[in-house]
N, C-alpha and C positions, 0 to 999 in steps of 0.2 A: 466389469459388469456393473451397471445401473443397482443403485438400490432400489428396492419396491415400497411401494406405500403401504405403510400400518392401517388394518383394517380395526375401525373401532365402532360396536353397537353400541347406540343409546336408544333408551324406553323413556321417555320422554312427556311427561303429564306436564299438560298447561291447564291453567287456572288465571287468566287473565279474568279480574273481576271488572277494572278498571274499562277495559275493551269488549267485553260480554264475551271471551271467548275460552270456550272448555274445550278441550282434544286431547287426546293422547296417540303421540306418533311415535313409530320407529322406524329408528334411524340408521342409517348406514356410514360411517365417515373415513373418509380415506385421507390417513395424513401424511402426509408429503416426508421425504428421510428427511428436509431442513425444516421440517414444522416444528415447534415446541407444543408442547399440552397447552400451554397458556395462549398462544393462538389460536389454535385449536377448539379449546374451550369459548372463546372470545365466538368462532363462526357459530359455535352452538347456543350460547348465549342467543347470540344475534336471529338466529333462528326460531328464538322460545318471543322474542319481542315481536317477529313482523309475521310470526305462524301463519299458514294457508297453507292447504291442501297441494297450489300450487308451485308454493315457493321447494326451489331444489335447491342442492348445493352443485356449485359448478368446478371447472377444475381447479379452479384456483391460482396457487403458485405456479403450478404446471404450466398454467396459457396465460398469456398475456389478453387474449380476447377473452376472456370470459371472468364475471366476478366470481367472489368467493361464494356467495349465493344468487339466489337470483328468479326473479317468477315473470312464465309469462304469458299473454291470454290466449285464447285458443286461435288465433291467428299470426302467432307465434312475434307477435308484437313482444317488446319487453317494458313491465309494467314496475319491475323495482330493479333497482342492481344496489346490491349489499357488498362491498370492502370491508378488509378489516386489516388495520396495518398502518404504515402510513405510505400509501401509493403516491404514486408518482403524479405533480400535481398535471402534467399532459394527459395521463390516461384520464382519472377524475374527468377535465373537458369532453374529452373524446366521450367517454359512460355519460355524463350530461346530454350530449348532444343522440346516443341510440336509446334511451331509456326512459320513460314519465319521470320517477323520481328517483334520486340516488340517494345513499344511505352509508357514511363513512365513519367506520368504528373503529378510531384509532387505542394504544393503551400501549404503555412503555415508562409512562413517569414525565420526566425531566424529558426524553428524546421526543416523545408525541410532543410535548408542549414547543422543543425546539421547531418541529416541522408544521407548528402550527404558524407561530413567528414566520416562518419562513414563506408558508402558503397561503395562509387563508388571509390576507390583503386579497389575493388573486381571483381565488375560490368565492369571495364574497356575492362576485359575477353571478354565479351559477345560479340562477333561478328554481328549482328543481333539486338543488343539492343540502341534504343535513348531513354535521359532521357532529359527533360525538363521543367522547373520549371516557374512558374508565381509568382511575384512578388506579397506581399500580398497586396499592392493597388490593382492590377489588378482584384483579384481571391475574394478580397470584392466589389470590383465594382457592378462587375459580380453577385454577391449576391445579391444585392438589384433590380436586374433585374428578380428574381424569383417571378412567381405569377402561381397559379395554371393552368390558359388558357394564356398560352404565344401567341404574335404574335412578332418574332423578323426578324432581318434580319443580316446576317454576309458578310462584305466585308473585301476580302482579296488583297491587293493589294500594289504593292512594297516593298514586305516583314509585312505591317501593316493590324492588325486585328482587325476591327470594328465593335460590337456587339451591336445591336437598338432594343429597342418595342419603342411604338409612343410618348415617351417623355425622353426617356433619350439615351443619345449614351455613348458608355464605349471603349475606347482604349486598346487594350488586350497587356500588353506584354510578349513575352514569351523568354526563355533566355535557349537557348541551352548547357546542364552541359553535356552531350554526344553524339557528332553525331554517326547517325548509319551511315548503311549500303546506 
């Protein structure tokens, strides 16, 4: 028998000062039995950074065709596709080539930095593609902030990104390995 996915709510207040952007969403997140918190965390992160109304989460792990997030305009065009891992550098092409911008949020330490070495010569290509890596203090921070009913809160402000529920605050950093577009 298949295991099923962990259902996990987050209440989710952004305060992008930086970006003019105030909302508070909730959220639904389904983790996968091989997810870890810290990936996990990582897709919601990633979600508090590129917030819009339209951006979803997609299956993920589960589909190979689909990112881990993902928006797209009312003509069902895709307007970002959001990774978080270190994907495979063919799919990456392949998300280049359906999507305006891609958006790749790696975090592991030492092993991101190896598959950076290893990729992004290639990746460089990609017109359309930023990659960005969180430091593994960060992306374990962020893990310990995982609980099934989140209440957090994200400020982004003079480049600095600050993730809270009601007792712990975590400093997010993120270190830009490709700008895009």
């Amino acid at each position: 028998m298949a295991l099923k996915a962990t259902i996990f709510k987050a209440e989710l207040q952004i305060a992008d000062i930086d970006g003019s952007y105030y909302h508070d969403h909730a959220l639904t997140i389904a983790r996968h039995p091989s997810e870890t918190d810290e990936r996990m965390m990582v897709r919601l992160l990633a979600f508090a950074l590129h917030a819009d109304e339209a951006l979803t989460f997609g299956k993920g792990l589960s589909s190979d065709d689909e990112p881990d997030l993902w928006q797209k305009d009312l003509t069902g065009a895709i307007e970002l596709w959001i990774d978080v891992g270190l994907p495979d550098e063919k799919s990456i092409r392949k998300a280049c080539g359906r999507s305006k911008q891609v958006v790749v949020y790696t975090y592991g330490g030492r092993i991101a930095d190896m598959w950076w070495e290893q990729a992004g010569g290639k990746l460089q290509r990609c017109g359309n593609l930023t990659v960005k890596n969180l430091p593994a203090e960060s992306s374990q921070a962020l893990a310990r902030l995982a609980q099934r009913n989140m209440h957090l809160s994200c400020t982004i402000q003079e480049g600095q990104i600050w993730l809270a529920d009601h007792e712990d605050r975590v400093l997010v950093e993120v270190d830009q390995r490709k700008p895009g577009p």
